[in-house]
C-alpha positions in Angstrom: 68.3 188.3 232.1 71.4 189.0 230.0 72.1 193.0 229.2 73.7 194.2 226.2 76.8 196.8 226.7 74.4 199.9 226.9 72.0 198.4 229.7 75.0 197.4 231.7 76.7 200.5 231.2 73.0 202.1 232.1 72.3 200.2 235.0 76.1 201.7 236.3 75.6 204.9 235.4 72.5 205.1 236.9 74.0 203.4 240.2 76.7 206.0 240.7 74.0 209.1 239.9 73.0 211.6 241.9 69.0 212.0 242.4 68.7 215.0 240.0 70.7 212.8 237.1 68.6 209.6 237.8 65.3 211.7 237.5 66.5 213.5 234.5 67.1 210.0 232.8 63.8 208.9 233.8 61.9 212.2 232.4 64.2 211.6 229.3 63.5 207.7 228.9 59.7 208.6 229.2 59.8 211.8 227.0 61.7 209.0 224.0 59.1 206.5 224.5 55.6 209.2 224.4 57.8 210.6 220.8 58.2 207.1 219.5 54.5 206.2 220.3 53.7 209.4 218.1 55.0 207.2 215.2 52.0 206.2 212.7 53.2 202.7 212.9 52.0 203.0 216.7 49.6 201.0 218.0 46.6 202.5 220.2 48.3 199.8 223.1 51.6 201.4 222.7 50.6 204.7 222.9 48.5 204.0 226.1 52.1 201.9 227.7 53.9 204.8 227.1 50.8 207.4 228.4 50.9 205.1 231.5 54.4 204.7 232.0 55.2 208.7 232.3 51.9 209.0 234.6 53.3 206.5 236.9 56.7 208.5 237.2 55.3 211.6 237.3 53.1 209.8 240.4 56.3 209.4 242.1 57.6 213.1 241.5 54.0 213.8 243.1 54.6 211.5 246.0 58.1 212.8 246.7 57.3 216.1 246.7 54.0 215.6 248.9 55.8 214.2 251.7 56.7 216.2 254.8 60.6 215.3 255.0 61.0 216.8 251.6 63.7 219.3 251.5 62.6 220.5 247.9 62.4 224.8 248.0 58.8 225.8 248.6 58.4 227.4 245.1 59.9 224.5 242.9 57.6 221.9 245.3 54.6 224.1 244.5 55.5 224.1 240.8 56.3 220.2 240.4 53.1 219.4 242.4 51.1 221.9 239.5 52.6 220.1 236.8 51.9 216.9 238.6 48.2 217.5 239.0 48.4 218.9 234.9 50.1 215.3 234.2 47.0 213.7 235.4 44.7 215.6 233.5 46.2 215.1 230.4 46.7 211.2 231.1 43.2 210.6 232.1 42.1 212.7 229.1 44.9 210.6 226.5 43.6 207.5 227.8 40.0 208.3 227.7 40.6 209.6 224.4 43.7 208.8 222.5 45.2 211.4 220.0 48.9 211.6 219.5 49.5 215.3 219.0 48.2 215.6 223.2 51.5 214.0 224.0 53.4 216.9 223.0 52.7 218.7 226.0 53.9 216.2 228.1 57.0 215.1 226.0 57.8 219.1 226.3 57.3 219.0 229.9 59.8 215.9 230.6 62.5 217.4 228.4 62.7 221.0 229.9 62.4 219.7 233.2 65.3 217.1 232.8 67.1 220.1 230.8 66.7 221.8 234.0 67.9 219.1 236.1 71.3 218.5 234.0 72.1 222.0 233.9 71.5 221.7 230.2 69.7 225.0 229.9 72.2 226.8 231.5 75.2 229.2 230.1 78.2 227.5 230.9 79.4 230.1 233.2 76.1 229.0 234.8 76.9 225.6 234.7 80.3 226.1 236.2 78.6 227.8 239.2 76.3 224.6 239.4 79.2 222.1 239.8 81.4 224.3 242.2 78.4 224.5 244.5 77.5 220.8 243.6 81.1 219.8 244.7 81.4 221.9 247.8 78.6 220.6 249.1 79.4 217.1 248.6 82.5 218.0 249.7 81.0 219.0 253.2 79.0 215.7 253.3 81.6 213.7 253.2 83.5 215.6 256.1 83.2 214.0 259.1 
């Protein structure tokens, strides 16, 4: 399958990414496709793909965060695997029952959380912080 420039520059982008940024894209990609599907030219299948297709990453957040070698902090674990579980309801209750307006909650939830992960919703003196420490410690990896 032939990509245009954006997929190829994607697909390289998303190569070269740490875990944070490549979660963040997915949380992003699945927040654009659950506000598309709010569109009234929607149809019920579409809005169900796109239900589906957030449930399934958000299944993989749950996963990852469930398993014993995960070096997440207790407190940000605990919180991810809440809004995991509250993913789930909402999907089951979307699919049983679809109304646009109950992807809101979810769409919010991707954004703030990939917000998070980018450093988005951080002052820059913040950010700054972020990066130093982000650099040190890959800094300190790559040490021998």
């Amino acid at each position: 399958m032939m990509k245009s420039g954006y997929g190829r520059q994607t697909t390289i982008a998303l190569e070269h990414a740490s875990p944070e940024q490549t979660l963040a894209w997915g949380l992003t990609t699945t927040a654009r496709r659950m506000a598309d599907a709010q569109r009234p030219e929607t149809t019920r299948d579409q809005l169900l793909d796109a239900v589906r297709l957030n449930w399934k990453l958000w299944t993989i957040i749950q996963a990852e965060q469930s398993a014993p070698e995960c070096m997440t902090e207790k407190s940000v674990r605990e919180g991810l695997l809440n809004l995991s579980n509250f993913v789930d309801k909402r999907s089951v209750d979307i699919l049983a029952k679809p109304e646009s307006e109950k992807l809101d909650v979810l769409i919010s939830i991707n954004r703030n959380i990939a917000a998070g992960l980018l450093g988005t919703d951080l002052t820059p003196e913040q950010r700054a912080e972020k990066e130093r420490a982000a650099a040190a410690a890959q800094a300190d990896f790559r040490k021998p």
